[in-house]
VMD Tcl script that builds the backbone (N, CA, C; Angstrom):
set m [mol new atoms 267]
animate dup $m
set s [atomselect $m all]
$s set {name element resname resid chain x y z} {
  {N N UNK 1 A -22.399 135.010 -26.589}
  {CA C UNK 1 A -21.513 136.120 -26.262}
  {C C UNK 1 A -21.175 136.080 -24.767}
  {N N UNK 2 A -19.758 136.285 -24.436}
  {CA C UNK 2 A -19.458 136.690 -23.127}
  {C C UNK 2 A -19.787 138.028 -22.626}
  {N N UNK 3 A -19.230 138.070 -21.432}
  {CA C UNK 3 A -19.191 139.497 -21.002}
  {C C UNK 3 A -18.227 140.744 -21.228}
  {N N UNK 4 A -17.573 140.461 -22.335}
  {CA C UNK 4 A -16.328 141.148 -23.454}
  {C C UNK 4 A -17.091 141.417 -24.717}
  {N N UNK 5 A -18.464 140.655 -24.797}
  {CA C UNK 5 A -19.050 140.996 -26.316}
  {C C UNK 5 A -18.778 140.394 -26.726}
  {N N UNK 6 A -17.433 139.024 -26.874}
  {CA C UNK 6 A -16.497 138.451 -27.712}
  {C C UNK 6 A -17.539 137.144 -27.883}
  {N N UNK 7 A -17.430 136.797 -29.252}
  {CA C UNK 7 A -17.936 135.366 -29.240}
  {C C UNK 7 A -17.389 134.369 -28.693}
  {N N UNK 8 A -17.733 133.304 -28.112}
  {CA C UNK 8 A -16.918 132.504 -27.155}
  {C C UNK 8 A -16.258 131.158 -28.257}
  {N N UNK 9 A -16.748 131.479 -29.649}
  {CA C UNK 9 A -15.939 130.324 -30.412}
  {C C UNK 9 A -15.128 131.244 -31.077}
  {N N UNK 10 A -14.729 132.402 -31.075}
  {CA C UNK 10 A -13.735 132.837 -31.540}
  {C C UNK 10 A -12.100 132.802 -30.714}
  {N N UNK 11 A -11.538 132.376 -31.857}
  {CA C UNK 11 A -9.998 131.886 -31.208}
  {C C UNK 11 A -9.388 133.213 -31.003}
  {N N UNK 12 A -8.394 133.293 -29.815}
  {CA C UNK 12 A -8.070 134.502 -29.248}
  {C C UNK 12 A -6.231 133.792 -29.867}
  {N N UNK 13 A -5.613 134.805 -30.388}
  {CA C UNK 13 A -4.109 134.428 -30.863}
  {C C UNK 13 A -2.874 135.281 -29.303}
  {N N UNK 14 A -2.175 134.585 -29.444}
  {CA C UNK 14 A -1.581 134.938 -28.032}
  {C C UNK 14 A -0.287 134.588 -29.311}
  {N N UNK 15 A 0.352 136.425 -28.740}
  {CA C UNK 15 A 1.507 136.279 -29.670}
  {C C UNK 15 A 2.548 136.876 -28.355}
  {N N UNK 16 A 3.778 136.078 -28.305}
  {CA C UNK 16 A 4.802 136.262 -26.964}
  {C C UNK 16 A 5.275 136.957 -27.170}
  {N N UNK 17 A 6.235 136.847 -29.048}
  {CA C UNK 17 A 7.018 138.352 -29.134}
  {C C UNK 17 A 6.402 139.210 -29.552}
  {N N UNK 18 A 5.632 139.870 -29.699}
  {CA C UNK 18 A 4.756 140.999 -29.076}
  {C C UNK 18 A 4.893 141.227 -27.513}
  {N N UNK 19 A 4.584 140.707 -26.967}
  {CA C UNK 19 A 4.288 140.701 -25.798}
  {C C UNK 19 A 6.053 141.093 -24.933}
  {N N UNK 20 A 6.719 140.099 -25.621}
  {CA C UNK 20 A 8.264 140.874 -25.139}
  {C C UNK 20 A 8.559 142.313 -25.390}
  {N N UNK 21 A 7.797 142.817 -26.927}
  {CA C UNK 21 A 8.657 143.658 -27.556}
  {C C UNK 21 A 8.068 144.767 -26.893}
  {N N UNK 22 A 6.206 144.973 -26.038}
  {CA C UNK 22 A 5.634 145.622 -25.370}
  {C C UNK 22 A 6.625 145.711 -23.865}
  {N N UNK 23 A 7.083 144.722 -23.818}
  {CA C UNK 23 A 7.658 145.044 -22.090}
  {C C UNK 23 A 9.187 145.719 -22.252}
  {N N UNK 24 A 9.809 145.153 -23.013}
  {CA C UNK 24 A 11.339 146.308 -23.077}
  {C C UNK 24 A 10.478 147.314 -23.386}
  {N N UNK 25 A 9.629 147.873 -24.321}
  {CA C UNK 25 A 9.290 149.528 -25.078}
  {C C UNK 25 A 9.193 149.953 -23.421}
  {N N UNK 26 A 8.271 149.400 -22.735}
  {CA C UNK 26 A 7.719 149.660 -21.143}
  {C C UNK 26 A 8.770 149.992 -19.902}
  {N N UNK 27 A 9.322 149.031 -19.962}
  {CA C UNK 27 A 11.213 148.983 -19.164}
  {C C UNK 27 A 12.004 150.446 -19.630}
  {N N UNK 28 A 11.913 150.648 -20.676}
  {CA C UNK 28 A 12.917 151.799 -21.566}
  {C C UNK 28 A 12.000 152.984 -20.954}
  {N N UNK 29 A 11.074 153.091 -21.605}
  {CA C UNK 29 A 10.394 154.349 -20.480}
  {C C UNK 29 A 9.832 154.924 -19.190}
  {N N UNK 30 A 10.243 153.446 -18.502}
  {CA C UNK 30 A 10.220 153.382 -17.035}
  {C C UNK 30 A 11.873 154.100 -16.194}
  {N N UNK 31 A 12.404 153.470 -17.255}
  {CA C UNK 31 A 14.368 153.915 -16.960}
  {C C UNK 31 A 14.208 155.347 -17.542}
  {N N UNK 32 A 14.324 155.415 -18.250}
  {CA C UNK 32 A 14.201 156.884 -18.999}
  {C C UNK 32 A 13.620 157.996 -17.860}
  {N N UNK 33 A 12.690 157.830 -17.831}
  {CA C UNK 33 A 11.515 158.529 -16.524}
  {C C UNK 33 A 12.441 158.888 -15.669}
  {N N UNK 34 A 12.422 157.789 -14.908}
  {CA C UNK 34 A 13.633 157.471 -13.918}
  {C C UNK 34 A 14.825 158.615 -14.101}
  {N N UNK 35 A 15.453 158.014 -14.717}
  {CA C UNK 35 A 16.652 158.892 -14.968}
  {C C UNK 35 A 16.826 160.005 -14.934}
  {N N UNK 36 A 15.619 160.724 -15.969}
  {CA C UNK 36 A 15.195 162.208 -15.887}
  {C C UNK 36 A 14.856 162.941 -14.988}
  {N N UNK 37 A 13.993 162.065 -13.890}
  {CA C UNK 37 A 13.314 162.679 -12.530}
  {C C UNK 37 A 14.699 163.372 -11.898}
  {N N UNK 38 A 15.783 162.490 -11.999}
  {CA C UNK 38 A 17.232 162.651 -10.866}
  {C C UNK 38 A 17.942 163.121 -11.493}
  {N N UNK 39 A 17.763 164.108 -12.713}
  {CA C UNK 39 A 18.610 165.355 -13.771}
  {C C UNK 39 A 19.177 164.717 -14.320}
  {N N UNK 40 A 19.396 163.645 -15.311}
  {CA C UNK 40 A 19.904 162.611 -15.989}
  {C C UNK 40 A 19.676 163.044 -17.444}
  {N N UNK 41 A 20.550 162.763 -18.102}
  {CA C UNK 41 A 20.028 162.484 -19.865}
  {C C UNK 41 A 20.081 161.350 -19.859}
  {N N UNK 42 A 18.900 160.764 -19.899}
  {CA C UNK 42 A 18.566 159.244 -20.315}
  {C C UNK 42 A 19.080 158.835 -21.721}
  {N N UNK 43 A 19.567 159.484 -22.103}
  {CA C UNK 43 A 19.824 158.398 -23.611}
  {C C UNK 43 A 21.605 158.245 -23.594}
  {N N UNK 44 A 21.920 159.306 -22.719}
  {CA C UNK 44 A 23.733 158.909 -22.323}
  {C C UNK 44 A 23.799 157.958 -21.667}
  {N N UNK 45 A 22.697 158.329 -20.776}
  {CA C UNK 45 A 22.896 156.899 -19.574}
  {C C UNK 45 A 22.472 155.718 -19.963}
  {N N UNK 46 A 21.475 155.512 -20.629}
  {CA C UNK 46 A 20.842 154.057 -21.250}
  {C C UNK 46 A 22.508 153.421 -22.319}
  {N N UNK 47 A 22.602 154.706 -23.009}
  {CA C UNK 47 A 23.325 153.936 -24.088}
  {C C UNK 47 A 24.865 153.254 -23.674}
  {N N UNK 48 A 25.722 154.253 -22.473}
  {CA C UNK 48 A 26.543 153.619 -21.547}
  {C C UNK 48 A 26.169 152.388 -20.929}
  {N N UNK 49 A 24.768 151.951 -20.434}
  {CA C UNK 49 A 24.603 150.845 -20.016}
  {C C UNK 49 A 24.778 149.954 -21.054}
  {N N UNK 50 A 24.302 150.014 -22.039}
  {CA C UNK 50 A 24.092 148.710 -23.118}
  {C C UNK 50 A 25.669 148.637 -24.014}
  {N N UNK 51 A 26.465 149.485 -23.732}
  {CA C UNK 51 A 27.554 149.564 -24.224}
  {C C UNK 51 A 28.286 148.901 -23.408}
  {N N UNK 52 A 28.564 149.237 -22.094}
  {CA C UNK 52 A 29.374 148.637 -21.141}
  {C C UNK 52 A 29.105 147.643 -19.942}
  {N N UNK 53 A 27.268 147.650 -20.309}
  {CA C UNK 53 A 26.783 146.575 -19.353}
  {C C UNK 53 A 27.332 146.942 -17.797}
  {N N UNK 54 A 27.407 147.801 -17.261}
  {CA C UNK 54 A 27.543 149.065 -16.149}
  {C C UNK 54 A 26.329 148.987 -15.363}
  {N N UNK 55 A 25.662 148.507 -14.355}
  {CA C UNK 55 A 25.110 148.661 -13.957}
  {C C UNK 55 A 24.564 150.198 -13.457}
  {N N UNK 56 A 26.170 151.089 -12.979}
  {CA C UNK 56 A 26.049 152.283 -12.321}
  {C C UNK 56 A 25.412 153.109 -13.627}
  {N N UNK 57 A 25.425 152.742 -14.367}
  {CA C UNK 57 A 24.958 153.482 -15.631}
  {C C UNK 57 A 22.972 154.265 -15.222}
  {N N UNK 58 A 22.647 152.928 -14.474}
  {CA C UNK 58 A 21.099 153.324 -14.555}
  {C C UNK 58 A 21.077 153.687 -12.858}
  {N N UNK 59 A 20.424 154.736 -12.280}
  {CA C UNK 59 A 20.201 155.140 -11.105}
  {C C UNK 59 A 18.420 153.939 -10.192}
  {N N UNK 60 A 18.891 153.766 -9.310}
  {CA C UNK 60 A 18.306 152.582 -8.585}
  {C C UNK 60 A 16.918 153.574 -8.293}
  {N N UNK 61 A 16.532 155.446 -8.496}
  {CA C UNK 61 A 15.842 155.719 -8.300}
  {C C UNK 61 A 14.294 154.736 -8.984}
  {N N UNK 62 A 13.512 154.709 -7.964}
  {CA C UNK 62 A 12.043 154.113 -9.060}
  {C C UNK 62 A 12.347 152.580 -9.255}
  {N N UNK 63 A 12.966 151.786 -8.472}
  {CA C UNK 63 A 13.840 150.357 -8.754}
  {C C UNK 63 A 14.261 150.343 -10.309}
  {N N UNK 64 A 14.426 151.377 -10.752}
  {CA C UNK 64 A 15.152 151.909 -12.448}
  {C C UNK 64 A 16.324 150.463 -13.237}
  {N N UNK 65 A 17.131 150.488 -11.872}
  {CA C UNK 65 A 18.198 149.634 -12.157}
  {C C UNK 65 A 17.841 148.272 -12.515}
  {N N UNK 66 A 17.278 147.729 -11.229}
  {CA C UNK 66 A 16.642 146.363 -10.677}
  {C C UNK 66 A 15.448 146.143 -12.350}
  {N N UNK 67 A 14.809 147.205 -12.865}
  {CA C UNK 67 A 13.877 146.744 -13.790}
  {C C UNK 67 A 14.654 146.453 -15.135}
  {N N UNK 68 A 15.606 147.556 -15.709}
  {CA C UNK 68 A 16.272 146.877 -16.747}
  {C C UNK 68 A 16.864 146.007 -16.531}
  {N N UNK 69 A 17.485 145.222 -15.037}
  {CA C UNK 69 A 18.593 143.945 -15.593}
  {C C UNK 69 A 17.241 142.687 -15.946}
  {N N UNK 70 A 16.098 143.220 -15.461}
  {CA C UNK 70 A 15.385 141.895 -15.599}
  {C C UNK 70 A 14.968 141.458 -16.911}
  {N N UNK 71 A 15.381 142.384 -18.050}
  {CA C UNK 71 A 15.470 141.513 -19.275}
  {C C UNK 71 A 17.160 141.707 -20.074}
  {N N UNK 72 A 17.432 140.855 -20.868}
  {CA C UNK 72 A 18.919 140.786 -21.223}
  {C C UNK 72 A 18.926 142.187 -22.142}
  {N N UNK 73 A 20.579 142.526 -22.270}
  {CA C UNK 73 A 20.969 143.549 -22.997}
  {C C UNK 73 A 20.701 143.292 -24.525}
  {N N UNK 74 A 20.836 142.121 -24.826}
  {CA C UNK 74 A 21.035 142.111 -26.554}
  {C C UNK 74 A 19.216 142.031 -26.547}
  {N N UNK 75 A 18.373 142.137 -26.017}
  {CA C UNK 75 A 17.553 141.825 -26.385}
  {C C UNK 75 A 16.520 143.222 -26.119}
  {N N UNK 76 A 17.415 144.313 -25.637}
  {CA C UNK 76 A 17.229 145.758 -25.537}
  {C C UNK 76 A 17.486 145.772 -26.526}
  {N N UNK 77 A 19.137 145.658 -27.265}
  {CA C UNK 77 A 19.399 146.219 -28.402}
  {C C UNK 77 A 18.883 145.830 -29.395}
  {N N UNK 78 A 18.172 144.924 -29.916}
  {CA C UNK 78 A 17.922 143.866 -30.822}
  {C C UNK 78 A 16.778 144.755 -31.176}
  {N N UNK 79 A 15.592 144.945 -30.077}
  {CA C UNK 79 A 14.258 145.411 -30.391}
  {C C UNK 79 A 14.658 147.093 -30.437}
  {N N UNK 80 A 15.912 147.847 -30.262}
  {CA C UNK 80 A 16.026 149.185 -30.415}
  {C C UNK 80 A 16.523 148.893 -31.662}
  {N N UNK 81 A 17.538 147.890 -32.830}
  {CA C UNK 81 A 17.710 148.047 -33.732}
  {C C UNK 81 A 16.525 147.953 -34.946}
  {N N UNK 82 A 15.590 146.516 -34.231}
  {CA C UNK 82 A 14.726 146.631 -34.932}
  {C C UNK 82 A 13.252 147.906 -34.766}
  {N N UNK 83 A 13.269 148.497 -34.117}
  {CA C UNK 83 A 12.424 149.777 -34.117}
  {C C UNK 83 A 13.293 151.092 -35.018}
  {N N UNK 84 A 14.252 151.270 -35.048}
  {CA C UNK 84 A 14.693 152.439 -35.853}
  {C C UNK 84 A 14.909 151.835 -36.898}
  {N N UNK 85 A 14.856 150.474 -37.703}
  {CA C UNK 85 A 14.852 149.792 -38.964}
  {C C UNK 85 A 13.838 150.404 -39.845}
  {N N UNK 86 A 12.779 149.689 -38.783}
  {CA C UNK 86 A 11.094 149.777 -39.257}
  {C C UNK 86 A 10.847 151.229 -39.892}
  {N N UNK 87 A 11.381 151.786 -38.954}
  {CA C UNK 87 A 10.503 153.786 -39.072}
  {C C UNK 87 A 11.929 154.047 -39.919}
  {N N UNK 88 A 13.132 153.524 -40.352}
  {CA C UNK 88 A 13.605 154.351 -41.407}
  {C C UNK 88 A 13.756 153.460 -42.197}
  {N N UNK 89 A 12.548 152.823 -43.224}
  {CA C UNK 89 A 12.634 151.904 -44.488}
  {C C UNK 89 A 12.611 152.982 -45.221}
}
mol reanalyze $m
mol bondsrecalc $m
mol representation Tube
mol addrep $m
């Protein structure tokens, strides 16, 4: 045993998209936050961004702006289509 408890021959699985789909959920409520702090409705303003790819859409408060361009738009929308899929089967 390590110092995790973990057995040290047990294989650890490293899954990426997970790991993407954790950092947009993270990005979205970092902007959101953001937005709200500076009297914003975050879901006008998010959804103008991904509609018109507008930068002015997201306020630079909290580097807000600077954090959503650092992952692509379709890949906001992709994991927002596939999250309201899931929860309305």
């Amino acid at each position: 045993m390590n110092k995790n408890n973990q057995d040290v021959t047990e294989t650890v699985s490293f899954n990426a998209e997970e790991i993407r789909r954790s950092n947009i959920c993270e990005i979205l409520k970092h902007v959101s936050q953001a937005l709200e702090e500076r009297g914003y409705n975050s879901i006008n303003q998010l959804a103008g961004y991904l509609i018109s790819n507008d930068p002015a859409y997201i306020s630079s408060h909290n580097n807000a702006r600077s954090i959503i361009q650092s992952v692509e738009r379709h890949e906001i929308i992709e994991e927002l289509v596939r999250f309201y899929l899931e929860e309305h089967k």
